[in-house]
C-alpha positions in Angstrom: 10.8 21.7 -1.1 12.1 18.3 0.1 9.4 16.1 0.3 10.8 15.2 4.2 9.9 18.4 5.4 6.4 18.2 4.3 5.6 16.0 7.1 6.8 15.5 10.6 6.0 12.7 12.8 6.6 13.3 16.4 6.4 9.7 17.6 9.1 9.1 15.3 11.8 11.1 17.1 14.1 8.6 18.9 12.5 5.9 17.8 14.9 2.9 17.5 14.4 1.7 13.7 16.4 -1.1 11.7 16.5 -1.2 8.3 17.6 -4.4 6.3 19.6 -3.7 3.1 19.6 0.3 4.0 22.3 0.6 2.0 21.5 1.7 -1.5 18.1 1.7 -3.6 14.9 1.9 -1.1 16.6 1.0 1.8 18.7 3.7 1.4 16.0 6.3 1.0 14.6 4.7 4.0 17.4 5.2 6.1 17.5 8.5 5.5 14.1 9.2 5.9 14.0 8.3 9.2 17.1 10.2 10.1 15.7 12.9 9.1 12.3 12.0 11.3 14.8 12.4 14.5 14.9 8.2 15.2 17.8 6.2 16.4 18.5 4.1 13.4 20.6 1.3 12.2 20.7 -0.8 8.9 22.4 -3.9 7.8 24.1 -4.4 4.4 26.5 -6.3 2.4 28.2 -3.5 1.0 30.6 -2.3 3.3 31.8 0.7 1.3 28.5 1.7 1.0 27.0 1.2 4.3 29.9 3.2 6.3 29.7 5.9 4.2 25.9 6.6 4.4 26.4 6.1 7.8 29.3 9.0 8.2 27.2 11.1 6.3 23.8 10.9 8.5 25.5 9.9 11.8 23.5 6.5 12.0 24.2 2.9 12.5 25.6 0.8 10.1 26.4 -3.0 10.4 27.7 -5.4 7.9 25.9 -8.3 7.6 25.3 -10.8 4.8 21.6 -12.1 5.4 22.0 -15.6 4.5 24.6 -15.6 6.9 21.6 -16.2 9.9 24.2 -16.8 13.3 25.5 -13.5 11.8 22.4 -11.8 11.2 20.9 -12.7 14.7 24.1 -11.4 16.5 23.7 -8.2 14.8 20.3 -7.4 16.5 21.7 -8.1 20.2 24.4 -5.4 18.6 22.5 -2.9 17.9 19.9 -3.5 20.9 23.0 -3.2 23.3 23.7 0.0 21.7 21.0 1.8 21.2 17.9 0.1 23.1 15.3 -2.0 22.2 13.8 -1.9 18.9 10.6 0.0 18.1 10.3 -0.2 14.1 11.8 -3.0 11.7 11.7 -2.5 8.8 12.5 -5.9 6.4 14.2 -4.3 3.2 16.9 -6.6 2.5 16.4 -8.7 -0.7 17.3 -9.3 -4.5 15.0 -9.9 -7.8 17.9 -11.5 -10.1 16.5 -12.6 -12.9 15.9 -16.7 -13.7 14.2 -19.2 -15.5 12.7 -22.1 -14.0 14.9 -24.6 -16.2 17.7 -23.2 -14.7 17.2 -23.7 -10.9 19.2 -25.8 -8.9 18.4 -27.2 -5.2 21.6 -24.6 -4.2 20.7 -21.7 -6.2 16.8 -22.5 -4.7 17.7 -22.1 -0.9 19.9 -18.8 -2.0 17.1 -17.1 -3.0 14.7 -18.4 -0.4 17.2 -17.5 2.1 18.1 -13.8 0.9 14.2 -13.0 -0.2 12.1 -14.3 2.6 14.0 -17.0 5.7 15.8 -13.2 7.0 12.2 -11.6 7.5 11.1 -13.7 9.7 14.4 -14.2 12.0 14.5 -10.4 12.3 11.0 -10.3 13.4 12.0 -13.1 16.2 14.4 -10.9 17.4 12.8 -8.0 17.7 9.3 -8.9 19.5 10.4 -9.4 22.8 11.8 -5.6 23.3 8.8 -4.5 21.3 6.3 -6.3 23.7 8.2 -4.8 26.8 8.1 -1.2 25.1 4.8 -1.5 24.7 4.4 -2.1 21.1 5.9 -1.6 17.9 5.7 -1.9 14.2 7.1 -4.1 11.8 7.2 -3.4 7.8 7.9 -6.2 5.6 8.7 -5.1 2.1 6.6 -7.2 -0.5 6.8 -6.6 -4.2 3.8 -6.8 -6.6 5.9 -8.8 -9.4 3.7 -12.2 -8.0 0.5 -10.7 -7.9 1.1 -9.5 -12.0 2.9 -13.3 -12.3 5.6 -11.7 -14.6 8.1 -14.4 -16.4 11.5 -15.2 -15.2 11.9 -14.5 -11.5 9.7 -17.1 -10.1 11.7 -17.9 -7.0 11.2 -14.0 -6.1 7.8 -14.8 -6.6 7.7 -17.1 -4.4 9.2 -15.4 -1.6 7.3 -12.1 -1.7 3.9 -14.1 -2.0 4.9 -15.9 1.4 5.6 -12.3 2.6 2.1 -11.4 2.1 0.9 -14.2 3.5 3.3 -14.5 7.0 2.1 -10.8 7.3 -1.3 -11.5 8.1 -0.4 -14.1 10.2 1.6 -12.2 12.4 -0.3 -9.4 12.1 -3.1 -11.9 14.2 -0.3 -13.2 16.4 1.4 -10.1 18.0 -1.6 -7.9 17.9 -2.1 -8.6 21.4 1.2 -7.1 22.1 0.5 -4.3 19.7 2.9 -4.6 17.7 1.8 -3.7 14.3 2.4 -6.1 11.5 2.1 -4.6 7.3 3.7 -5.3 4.4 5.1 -2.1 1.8 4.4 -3.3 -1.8 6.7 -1.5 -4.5 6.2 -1.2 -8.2 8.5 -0.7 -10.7 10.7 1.7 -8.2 13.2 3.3 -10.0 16.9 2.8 -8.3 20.2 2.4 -10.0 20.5 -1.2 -9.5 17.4 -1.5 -11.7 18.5 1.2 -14.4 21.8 -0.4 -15.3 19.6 -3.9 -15.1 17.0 -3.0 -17.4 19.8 -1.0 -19.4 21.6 -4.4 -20.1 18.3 -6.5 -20.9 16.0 -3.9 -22.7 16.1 -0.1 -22.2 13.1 0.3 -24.3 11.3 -1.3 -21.2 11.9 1.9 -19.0 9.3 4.1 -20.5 6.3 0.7 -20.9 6.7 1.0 -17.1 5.0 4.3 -17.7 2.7 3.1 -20.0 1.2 1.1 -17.8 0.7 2.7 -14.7 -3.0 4.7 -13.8 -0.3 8.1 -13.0 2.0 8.4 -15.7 5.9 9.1 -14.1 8.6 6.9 -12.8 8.6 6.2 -9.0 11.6 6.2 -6.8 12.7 5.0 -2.9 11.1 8.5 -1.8 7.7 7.1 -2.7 8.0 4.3 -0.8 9.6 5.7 2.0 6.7 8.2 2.5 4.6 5.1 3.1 7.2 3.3 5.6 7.6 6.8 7.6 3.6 6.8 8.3 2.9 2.6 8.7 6.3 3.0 11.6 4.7 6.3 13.0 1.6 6.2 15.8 -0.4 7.8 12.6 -1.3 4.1 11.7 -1.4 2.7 14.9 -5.0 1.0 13.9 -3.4 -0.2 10.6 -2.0 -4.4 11.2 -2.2 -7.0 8.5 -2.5 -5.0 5.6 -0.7 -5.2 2.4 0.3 -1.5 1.3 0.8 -0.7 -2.4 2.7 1.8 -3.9 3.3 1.3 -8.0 1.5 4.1 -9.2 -1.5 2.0 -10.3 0.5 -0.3 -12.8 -0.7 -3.7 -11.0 -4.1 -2.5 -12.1 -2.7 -4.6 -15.8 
């Protein structure tokens, strides 16, 4: 059985949910998982090709919209608010963990990352709390990683970003809670996407299987994982949960 039809939320159906990055990987697994919950959704991508096919498929939103790109990327929100109503669930996928060594940063490549890991979280959030206050309420996932709590090597500007992530989370999570509008963070683990096989094929396949290894449960995680979490933190199921940092790695940030 499809692990979507183990579970319906109610307070999901027509729910207005945007997902950053929905196009491929966990954003895409979170796109359709909320389709499939009955809410009005729309997700921004880069990938054009992509992002109007999922969209034909599932009969959902797509916009393109390069993150970085911030005029762009507030315009899209008045776009899809015009269309479809204000926003109840945000969901901050976008983001990329390139690999990099801290010799060979440059003050260019630096705001980049800064800009496509962490500045486009808290512009969408902006956008969004006005129509979420008016409605009511809402709830706002910002997608963390736990690569800077292990403090692996050679992505240290993604560090960076998805540190701040935790910590802006909290923050907001004390600021807008007055408004109820719900503020967590979704923190994956080695998430298995195809972005990340041919990545890890290229640097060390062998590396795969220590992923394994190292987790408490012993087999490979995928978007579906993580998009069980984000179905119940944007559903009224966790409507007492705010500030909280929400792990799913299947135990490996235990090492």
């Amino acid at each position: 059985m499809n692990y979507q039809e183990h579970v319906v939320y109610a307070s999901l159906k027509d729910k207005v949910a945007v997902i950053t990055g929905g196009a491929s990987g966990i954003g895409e697994e979170l796109v359709r998982a909320y389709v499939n919950q009955g809410a009005k959704v729309a997700f921004l991508d880069f990938n054009t090709e992509a992002g109007e096919q999922l969209a034909q498929e599932l009969g959902c939103m797509f916009l393109f919209c390069d993150v970085s790109n911030l005029a762009a990327f507030q315009e899209s929100f008045k776009q899809i608010e015009a269309q479809l109503g204000s926003i109840d669930i945000l969901i901050n996928n976008a983001g990329s963990d390139d690999h990099h060594n801290i010799e060979s940063i440059t003050e260019a490549y630096f705001e980049n990352r800064i800009n496509v890991n962490l500045r486009h979280q808290i512009f969408a959030i902006q956008s969004v709390i006005d129509g979420m206050a008016k409605k009511g309420g809402g709830s706002i996932i910002n997608m963390g990683s736990i690569n800077w709590m292990r403090g692996r090597p050679g992505r240290v500007l993604y560090s960076l970003s998805k540190a701040a992530i935790h910590g802006f989370t909290r923050t907001l999570a004390q600021e807008l809670g007055a408004r109820n509008i719900r503020v967590n963070s979704l923190v994956p683990g080695a998430i298995r996407t195809a972005k990340q096989d041919a990545m890890w094929a290229k640097m060390d396949p062998a590396a795969v299987n220590q992923f394994v290894e190292l987790q408490a449960l012993k087999f490979r995680l995928d978007g579906t994982h993580c998009a069980r979490l984000a179905l119940f933190l944007g559903s009224d199921e966790s409507c007492g949960c705010t500030g909280q940092d929400f792990v799913v790695d299947a135990g490996l940030s235990l090492n």
